[in-house]
mmCIF file of the N, C-alpha and C atoms, coordinates in Angstrom:
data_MODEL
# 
_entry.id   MODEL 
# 
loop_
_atom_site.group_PDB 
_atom_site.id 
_atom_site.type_symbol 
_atom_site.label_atom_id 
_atom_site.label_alt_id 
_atom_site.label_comp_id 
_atom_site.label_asym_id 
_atom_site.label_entity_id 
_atom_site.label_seq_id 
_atom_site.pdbx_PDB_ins_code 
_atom_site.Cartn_x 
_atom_site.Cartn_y 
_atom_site.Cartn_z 
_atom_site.occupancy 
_atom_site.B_iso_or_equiv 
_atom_site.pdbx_formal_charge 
_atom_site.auth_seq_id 
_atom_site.auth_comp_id 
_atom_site.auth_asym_id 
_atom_site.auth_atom_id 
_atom_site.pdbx_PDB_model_num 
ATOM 1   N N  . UNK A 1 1  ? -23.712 152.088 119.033 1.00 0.00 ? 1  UNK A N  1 
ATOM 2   C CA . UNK A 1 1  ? -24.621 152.611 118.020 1.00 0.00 ? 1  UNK A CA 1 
ATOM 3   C C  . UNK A 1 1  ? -25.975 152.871 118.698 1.00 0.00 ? 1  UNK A C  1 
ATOM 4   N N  . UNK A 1 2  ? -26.459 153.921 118.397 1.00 0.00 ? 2  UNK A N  1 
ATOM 5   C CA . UNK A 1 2  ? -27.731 154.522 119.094 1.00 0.00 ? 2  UNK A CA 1 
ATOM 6   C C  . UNK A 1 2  ? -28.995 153.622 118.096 1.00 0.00 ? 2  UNK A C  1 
ATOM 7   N N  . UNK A 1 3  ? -29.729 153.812 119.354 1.00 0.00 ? 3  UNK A N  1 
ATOM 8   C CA . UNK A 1 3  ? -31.328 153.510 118.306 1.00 0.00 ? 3  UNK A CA 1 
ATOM 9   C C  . UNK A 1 3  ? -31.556 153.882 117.131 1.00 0.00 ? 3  UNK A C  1 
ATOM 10  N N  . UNK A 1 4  ? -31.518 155.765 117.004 1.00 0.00 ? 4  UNK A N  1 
ATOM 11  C CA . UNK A 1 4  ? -31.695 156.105 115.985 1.00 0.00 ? 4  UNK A CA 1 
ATOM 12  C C  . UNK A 1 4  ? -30.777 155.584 114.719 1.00 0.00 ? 4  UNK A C  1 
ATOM 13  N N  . UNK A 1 5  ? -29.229 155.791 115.155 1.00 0.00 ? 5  UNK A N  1 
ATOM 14  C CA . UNK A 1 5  ? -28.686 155.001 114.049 1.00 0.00 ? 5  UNK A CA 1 
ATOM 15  C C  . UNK A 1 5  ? -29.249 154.226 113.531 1.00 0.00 ? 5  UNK A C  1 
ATOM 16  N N  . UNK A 1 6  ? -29.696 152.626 114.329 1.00 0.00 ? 6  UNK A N  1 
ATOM 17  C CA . UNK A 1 6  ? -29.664 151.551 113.661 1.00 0.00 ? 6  UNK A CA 1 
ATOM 18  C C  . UNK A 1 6  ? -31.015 152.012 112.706 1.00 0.00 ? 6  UNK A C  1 
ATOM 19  N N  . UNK A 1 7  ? -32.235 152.599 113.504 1.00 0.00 ? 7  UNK A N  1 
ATOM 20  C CA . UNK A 1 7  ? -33.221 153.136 112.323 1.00 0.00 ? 7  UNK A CA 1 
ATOM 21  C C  . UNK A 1 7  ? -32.940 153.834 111.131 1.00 0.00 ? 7  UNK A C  1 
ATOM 22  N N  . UNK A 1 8  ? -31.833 154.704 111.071 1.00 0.00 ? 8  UNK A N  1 
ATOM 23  C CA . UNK A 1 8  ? -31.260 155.262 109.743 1.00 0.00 ? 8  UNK A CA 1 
ATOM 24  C C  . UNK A 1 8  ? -30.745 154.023 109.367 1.00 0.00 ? 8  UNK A C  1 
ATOM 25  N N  . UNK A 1 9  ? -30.048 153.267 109.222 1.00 0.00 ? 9  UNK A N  1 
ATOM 26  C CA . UNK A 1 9  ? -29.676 151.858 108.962 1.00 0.00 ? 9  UNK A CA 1 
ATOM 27  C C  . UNK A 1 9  ? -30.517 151.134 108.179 1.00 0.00 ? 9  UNK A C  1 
ATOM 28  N N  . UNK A 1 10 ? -31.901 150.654 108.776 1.00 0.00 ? 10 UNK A N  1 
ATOM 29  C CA . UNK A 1 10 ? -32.844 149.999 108.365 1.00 0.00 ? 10 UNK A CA 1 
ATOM 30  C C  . UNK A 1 10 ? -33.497 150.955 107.077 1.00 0.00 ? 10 UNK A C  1 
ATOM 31  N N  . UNK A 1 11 ? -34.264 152.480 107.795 1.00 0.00 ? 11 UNK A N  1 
ATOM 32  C CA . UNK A 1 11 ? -34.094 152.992 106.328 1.00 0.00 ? 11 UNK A CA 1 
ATOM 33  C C  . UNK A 1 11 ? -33.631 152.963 105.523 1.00 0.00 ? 11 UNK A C  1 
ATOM 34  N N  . UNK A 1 12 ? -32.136 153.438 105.536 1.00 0.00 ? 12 UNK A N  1 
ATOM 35  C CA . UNK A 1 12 ? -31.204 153.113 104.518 1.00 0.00 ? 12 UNK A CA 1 
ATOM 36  C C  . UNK A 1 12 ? -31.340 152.059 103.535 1.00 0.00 ? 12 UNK A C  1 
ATOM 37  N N  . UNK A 1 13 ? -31.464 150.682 103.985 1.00 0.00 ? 13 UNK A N  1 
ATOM 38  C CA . UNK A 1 13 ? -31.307 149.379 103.617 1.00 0.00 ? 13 UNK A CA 1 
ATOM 39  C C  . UNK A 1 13 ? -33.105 149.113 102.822 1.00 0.00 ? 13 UNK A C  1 
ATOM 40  N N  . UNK A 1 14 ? -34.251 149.773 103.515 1.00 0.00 ? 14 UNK A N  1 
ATOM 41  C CA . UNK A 1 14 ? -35.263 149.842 103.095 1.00 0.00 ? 14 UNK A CA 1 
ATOM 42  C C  . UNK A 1 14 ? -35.484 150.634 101.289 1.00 0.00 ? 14 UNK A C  1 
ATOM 43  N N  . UNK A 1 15 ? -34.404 151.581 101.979 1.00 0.00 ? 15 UNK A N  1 
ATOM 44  C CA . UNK A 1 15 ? -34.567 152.598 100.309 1.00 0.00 ? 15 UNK A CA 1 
ATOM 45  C C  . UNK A 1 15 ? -33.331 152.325 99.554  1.00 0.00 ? 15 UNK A C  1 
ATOM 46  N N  . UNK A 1 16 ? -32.762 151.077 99.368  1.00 0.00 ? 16 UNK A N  1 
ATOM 47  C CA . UNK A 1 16 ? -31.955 150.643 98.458  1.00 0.00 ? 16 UNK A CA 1 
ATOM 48  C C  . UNK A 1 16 ? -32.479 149.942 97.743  1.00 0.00 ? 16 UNK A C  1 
ATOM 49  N N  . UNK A 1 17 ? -33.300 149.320 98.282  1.00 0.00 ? 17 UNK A N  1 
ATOM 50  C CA . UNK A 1 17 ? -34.094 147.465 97.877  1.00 0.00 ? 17 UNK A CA 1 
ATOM 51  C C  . UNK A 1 17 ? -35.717 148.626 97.207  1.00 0.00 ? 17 UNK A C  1 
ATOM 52  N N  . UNK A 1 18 ? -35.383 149.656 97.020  1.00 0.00 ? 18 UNK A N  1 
ATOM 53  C CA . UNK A 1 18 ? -36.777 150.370 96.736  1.00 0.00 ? 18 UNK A CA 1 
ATOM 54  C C  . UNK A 1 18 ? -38.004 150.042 97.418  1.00 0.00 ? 18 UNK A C  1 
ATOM 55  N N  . UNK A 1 19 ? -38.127 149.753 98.599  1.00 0.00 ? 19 UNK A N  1 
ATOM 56  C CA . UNK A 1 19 ? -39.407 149.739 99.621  1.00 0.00 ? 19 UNK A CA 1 
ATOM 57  C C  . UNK A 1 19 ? -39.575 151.277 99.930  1.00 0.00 ? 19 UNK A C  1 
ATOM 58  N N  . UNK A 1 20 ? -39.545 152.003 99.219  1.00 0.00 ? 20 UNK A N  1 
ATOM 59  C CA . UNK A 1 20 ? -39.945 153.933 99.493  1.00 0.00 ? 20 UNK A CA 1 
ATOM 60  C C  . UNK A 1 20 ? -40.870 153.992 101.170 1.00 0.00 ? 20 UNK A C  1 
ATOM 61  N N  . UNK A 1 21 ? -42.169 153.291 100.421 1.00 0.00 ? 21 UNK A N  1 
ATOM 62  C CA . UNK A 1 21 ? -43.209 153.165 101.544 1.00 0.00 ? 21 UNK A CA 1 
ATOM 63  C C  . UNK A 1 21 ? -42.457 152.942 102.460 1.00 0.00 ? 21 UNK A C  1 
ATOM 64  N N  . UNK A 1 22 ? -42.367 152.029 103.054 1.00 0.00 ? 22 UNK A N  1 
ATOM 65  C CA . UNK A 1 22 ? -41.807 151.337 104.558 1.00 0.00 ? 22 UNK A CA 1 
ATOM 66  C C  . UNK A 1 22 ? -40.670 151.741 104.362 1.00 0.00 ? 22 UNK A C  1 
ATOM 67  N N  . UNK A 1 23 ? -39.936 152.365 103.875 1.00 0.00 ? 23 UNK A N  1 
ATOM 68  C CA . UNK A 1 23 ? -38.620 153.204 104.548 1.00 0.00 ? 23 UNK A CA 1 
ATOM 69  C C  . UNK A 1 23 ? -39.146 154.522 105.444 1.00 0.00 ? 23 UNK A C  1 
ATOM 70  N N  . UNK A 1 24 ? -40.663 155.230 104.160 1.00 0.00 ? 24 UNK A N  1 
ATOM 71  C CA . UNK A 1 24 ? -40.967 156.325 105.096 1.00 0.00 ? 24 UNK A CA 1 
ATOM 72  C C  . UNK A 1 24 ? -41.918 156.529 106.194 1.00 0.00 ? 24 UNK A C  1 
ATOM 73  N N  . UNK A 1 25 ? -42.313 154.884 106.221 1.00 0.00 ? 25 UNK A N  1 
ATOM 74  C CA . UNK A 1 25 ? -42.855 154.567 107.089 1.00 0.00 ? 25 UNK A CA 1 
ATOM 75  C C  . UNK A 1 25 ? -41.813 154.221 108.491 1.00 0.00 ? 25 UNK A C  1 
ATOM 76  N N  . UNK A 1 26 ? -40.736 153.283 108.539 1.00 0.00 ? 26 UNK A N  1 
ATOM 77  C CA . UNK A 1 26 ? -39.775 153.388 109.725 1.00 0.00 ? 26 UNK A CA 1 
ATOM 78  C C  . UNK A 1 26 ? -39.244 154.644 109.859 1.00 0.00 ? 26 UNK A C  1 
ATOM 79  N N  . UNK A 1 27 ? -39.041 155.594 109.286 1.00 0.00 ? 27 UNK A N  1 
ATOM 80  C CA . UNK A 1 27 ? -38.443 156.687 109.289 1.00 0.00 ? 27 UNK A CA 1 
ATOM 81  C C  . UNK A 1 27 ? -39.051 157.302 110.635 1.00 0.00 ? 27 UNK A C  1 
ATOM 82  N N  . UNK A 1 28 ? -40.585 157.614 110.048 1.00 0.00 ? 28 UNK A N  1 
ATOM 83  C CA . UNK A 1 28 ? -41.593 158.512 110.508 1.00 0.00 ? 28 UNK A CA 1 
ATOM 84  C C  . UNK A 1 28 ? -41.718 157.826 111.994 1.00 0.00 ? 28 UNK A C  1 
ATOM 85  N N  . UNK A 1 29 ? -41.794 156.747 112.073 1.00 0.00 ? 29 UNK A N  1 
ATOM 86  C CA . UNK A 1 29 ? -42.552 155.908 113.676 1.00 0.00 ? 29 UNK A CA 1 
ATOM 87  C C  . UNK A 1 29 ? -40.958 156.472 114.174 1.00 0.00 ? 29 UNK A C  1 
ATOM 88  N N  . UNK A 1 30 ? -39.853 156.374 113.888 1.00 0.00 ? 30 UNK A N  1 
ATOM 89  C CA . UNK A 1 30 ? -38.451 156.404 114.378 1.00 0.00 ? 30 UNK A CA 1 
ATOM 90  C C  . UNK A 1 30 ? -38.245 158.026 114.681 1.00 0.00 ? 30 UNK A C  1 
ATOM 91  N N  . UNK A 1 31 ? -38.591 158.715 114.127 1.00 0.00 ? 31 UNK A N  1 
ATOM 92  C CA . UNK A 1 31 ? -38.924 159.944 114.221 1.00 0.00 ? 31 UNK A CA 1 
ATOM 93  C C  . UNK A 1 31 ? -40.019 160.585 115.413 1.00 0.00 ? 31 UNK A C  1 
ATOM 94  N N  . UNK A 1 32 ? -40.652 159.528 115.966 1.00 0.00 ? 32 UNK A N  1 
ATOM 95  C CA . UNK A 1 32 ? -41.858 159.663 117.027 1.00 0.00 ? 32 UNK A CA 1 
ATOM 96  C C  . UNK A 1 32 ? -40.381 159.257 118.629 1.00 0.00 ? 32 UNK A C  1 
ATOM 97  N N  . UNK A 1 33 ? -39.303 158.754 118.384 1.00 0.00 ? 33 UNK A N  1 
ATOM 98  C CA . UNK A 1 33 ? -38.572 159.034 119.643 1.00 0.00 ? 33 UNK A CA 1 
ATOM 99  C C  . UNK A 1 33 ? -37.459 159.336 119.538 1.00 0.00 ? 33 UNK A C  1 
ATOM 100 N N  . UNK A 1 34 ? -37.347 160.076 118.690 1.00 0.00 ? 34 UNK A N  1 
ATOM 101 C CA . UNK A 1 34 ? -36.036 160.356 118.062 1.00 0.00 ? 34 UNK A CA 1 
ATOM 102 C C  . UNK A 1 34 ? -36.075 161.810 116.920 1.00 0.00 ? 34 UNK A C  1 
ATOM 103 N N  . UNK A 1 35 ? -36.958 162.988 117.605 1.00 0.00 ? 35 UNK A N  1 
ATOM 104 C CA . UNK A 1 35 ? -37.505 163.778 117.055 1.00 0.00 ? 35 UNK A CA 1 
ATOM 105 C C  . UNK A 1 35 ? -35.970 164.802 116.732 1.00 0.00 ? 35 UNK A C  1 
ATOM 106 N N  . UNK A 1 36 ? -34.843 164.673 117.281 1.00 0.00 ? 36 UNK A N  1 
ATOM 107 C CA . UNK A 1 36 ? -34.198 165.277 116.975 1.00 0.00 ? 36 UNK A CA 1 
ATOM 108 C C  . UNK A 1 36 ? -33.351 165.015 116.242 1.00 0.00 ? 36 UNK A C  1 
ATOM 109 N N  . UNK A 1 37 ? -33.314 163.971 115.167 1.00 0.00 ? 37 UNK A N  1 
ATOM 110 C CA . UNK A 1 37 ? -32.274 162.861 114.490 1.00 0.00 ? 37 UNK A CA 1 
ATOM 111 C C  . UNK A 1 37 ? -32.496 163.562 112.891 1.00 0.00 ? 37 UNK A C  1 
ATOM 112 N N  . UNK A 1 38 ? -31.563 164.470 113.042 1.00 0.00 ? 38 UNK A N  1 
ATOM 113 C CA . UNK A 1 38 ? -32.005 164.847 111.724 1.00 0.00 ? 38 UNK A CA 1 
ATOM 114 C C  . UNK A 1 38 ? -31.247 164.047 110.422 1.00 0.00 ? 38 UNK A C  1 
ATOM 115 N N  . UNK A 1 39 ? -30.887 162.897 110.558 1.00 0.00 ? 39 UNK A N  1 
ATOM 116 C CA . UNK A 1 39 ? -30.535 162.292 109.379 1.00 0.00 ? 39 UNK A CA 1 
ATOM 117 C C  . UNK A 1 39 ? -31.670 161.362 109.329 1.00 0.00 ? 39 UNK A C  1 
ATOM 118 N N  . UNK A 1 40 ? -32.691 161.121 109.750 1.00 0.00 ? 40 UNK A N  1 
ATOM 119 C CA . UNK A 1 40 ? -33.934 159.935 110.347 1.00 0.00 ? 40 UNK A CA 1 
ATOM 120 C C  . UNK A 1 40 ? -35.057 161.277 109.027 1.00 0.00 ? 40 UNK A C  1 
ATOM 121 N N  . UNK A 1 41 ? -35.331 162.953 109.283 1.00 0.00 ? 41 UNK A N  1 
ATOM 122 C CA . UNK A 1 41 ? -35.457 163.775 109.118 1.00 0.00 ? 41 UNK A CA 1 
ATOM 123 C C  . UNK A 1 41 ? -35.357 163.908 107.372 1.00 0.00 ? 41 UNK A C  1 
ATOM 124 N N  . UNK A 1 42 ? -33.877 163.466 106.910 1.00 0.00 ? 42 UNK A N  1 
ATOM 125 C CA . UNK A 1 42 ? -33.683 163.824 105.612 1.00 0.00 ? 42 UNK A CA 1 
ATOM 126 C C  . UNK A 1 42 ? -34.202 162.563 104.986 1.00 0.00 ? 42 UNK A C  1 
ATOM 127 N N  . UNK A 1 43 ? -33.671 161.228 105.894 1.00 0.00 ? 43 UNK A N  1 
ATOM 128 C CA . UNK A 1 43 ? -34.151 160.043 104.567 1.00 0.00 ? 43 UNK A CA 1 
ATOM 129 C C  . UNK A 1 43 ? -35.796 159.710 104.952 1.00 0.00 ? 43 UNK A C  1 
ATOM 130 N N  . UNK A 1 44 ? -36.517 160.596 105.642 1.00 0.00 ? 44 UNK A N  1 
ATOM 131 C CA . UNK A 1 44 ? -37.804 160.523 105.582 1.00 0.00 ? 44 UNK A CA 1 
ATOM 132 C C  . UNK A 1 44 ? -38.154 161.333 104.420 1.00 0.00 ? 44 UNK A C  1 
ATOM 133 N N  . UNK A 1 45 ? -37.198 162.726 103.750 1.00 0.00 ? 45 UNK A N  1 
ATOM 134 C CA . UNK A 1 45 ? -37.802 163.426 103.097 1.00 0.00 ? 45 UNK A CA 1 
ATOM 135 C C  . UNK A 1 45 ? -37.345 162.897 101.517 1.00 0.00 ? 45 UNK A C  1 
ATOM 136 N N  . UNK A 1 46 ? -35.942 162.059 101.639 1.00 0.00 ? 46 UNK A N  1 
ATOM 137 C CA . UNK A 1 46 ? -35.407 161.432 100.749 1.00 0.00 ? 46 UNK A CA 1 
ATOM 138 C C  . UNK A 1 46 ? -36.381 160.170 99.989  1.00 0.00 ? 46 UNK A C  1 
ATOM 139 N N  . UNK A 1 47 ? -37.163 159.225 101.275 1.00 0.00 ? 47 UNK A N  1 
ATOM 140 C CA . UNK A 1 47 ? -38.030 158.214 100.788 1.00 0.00 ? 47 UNK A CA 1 
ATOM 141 C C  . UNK A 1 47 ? -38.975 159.314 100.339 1.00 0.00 ? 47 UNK A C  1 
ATOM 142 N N  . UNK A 1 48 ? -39.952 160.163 100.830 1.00 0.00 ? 48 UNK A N  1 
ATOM 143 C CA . UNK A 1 48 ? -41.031 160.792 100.238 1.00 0.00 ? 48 UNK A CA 1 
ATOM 144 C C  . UNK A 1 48 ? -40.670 161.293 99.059  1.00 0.00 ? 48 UNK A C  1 
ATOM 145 N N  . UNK A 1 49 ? -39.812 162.065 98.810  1.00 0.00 ? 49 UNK A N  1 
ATOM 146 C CA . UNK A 1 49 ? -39.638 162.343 97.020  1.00 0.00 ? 49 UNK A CA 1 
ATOM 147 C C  . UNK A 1 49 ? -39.362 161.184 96.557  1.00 0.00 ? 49 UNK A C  1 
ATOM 148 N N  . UNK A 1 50 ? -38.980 160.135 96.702  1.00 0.00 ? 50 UNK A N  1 
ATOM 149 C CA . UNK A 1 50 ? -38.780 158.898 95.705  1.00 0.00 ? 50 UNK A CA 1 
ATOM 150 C C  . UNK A 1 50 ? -40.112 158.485 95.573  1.00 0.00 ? 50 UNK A C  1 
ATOM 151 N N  . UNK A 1 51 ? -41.072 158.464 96.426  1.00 0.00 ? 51 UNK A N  1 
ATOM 152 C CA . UNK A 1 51 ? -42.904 158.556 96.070  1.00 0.00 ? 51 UNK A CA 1 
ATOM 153 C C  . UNK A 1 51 ? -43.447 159.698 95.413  1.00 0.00 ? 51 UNK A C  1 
ATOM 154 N N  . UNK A 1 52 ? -43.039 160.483 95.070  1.00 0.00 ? 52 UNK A N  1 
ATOM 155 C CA . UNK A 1 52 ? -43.527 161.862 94.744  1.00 0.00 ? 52 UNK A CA 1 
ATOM 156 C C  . UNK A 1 52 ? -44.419 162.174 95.923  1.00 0.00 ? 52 UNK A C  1 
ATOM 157 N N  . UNK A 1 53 ? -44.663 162.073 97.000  1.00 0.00 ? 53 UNK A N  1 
ATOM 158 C CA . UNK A 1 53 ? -45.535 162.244 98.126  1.00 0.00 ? 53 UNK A CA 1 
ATOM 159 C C  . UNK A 1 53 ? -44.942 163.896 98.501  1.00 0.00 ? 53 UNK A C  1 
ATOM 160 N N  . UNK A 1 54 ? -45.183 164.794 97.890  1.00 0.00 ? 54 UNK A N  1 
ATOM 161 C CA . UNK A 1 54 ? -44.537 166.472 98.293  1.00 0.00 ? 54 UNK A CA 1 
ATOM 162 C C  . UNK A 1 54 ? -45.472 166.558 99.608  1.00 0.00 ? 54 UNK A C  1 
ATOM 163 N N  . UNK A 1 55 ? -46.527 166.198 100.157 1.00 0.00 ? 55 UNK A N  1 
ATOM 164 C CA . UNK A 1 55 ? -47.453 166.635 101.246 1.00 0.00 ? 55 UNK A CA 1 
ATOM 165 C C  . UNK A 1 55 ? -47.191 166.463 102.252 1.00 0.00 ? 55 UNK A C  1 
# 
């Protein structure tokens, strides 16, 4: 299992338990080495609409 996985993982597990924030917060830092992970990509955009954060 790759890095990024386990970070989709932790997201994942972050935006079940409704922590929105700090899901799109690991997302985003996970996204700083892992710029091409586009499932890291969707549940960053998945936590931000569960904030209404459109910006």
């Amino acid at each position: 299992m790759s890095t990024g996985d386990i970070c989709c993982d932790r997201v994942k597990a972050l935006h079940n338990q409704g922590q929105f924030e700090s899901a799109a917060h690991v997302a985003a830092a996970a996204l700083q080495n892992h710029p091409d992970n586009r499932p890291l990509w969707e549940l960053l955009g998945i936590a931000c609409h569960a904030m209404k954060d459109f910006e």
